[in-house]
N, C-alpha and C positions, 0 to 999 in steps of 0.2 A: 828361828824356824827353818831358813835356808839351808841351814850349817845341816840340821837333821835330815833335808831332804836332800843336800850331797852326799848325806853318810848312808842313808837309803839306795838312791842309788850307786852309790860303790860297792858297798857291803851286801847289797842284798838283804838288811834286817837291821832291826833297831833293837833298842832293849825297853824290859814291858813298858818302863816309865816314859820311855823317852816315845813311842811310841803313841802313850795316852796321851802325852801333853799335842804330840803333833795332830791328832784327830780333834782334840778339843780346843786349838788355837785355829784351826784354817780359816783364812777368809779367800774372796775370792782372786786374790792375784796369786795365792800361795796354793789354790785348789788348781789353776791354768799351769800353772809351773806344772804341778804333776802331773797334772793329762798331758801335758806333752812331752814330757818325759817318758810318762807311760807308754806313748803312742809311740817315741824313737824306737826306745826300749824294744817294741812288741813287733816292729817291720823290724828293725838289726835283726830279731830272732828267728822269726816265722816269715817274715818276708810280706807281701801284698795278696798274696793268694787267699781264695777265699773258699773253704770244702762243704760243699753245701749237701744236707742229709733229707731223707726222707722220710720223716717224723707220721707214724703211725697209732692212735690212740684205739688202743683194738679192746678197750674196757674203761667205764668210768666208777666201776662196782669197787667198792676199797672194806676191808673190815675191817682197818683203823679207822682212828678218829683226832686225827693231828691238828692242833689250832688252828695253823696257819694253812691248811688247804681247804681247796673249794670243791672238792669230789669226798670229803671225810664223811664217815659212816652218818653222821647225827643233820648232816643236810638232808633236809627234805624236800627242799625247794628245787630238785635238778633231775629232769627224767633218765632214769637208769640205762647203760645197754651192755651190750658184750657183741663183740665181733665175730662173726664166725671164722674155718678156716680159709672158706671161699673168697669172702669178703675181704681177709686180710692179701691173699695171693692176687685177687684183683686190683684189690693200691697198689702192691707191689707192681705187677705189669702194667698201670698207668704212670707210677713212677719211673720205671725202669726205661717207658716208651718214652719218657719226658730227660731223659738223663742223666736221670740218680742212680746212685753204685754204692750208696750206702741206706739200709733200711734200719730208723728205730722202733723195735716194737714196742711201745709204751703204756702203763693200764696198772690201775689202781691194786692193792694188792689182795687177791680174791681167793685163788686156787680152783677160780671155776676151771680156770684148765690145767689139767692136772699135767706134771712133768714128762710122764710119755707122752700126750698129747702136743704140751708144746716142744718137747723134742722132735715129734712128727713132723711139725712146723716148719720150725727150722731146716729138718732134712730138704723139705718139699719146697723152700724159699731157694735154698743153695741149688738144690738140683735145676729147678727152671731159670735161676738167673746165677751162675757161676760165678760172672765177673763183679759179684756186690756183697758186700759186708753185712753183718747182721750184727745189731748194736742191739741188747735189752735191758729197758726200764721198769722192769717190775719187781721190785722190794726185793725184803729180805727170802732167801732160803736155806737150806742147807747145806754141807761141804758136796754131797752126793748128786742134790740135783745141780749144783753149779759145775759139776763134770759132767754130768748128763749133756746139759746144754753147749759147754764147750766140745765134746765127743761128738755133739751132733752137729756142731759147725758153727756157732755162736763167736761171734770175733771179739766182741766188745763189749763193758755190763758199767750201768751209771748209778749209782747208787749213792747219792749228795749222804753227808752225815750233818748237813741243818748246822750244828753248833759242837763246837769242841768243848765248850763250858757245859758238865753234867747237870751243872743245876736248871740251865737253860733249856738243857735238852730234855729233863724231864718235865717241865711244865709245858714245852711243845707236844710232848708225845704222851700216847698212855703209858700206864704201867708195864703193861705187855713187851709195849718195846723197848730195848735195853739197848743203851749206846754200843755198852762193851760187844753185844754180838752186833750191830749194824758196823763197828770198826771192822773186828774180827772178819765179818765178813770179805772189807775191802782187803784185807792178807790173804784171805782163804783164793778169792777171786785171781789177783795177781799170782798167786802160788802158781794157779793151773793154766797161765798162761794167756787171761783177758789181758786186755787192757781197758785200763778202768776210769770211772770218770765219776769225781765226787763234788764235794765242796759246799761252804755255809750260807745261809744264806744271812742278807744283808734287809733291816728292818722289819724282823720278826717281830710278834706282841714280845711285853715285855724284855726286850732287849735292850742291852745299856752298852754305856764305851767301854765296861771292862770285859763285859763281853764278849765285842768287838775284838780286843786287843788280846785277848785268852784264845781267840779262832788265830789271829798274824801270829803269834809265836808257836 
């Protein structure tokens, strides 16, 4: 198991098999090995710095209904809101009075505000605070509105794709949603000049180690 987590860290990747054996052999001296591995690894690369953002939940309304979240349409147990524009420009200038230079707008996926609206936003975020980024988390759209928002000053867009396994991803999501266009979308995004921010998530329902090892390769 050593021998794979030298060739890991050299290589930068393993292969499916030798990958599955090494998830499903770990104990814990073999697990300390790799956090500090990881941990060298991640100060060599990025260094000690730490960029801290200012996370805005400006809607909990979603019209999905994805297993694994806790704002999905078929919850009924969680009082609904949506943020206005006021509301969100005021986080913004108590973040901004606080020190933050990076804003995520983040909120279920609703279309309560429709794309000129929160292009409006956007303009009206950049113009009062210049010197700070605008990072957005709200689902899928189209090629059209994801220029809109980039035209309007939009820096950055997070849009996780949960599972690289189709079959995984379809029992997370509805029908509606379709992996191919949540990929798609991260091309479409990078096209126009986001930078983007994705990735799987780790003990979903139903998730197993080939799972797992189908997200690493």
């Amino acid at each position: 198991m050593f021998e794979l987590i030298d060739k890991l860290e050299k290589d930068c990747h393993l292969e499916k098999d030798e990958y599955k054996l090494l998830l499903t052999s770990l104990d814990d001296r073999m697990l300390d090995e790799l956090c500090s591995r990881a941990q060298r690894y991640a100060i060599e690369r990025f260094g000690r710095k730490i960029f801290v953002r200012g996370l805005i939940e400006i809607s909990n309304i979603c019209r999905n209904d994805c297993l694994y979240c806790g704002i999905r349409k078929s919850n009924k147990t969680i009082e609904r809101y949506q943020l206005t524009e006021d509301q969100i420009i005021e986080c913004c200038k108590q973040g901004h009075n606080a020190g933050f230079r990076t804003f995520v707008l983040q909120g279920g996926e609703n279309r309560i505000l429709s794309t000129k609206q929160l292009c409006s936003l956007i303009e009206n975020i950049k113009n009062r605070f210049p010197d700070s980024a605008i990072t957005l988390s709200l689902g899928e759209w189209e090629f059209e509105d994801y220029k809109a928002f980039r035209q309007a000053g939009a820096d950055r867009y997070l849009l996780r794709h949960e599972a690289a396994s189709a079959q995984l991803y379809s029992k997370l999501h509805p029908s509606a949603m379709l992996q191919e266009h949540r990929i798609n979308s991260l091309y479409q995004l990078k096209e126009l000049g986001f930078q983007t921010g994705c990735g799987m998530m780790i003990g979903a329902p139903y998730q197993t180690i080939d799972h797992l090892v189908e997200d690493l390769i």
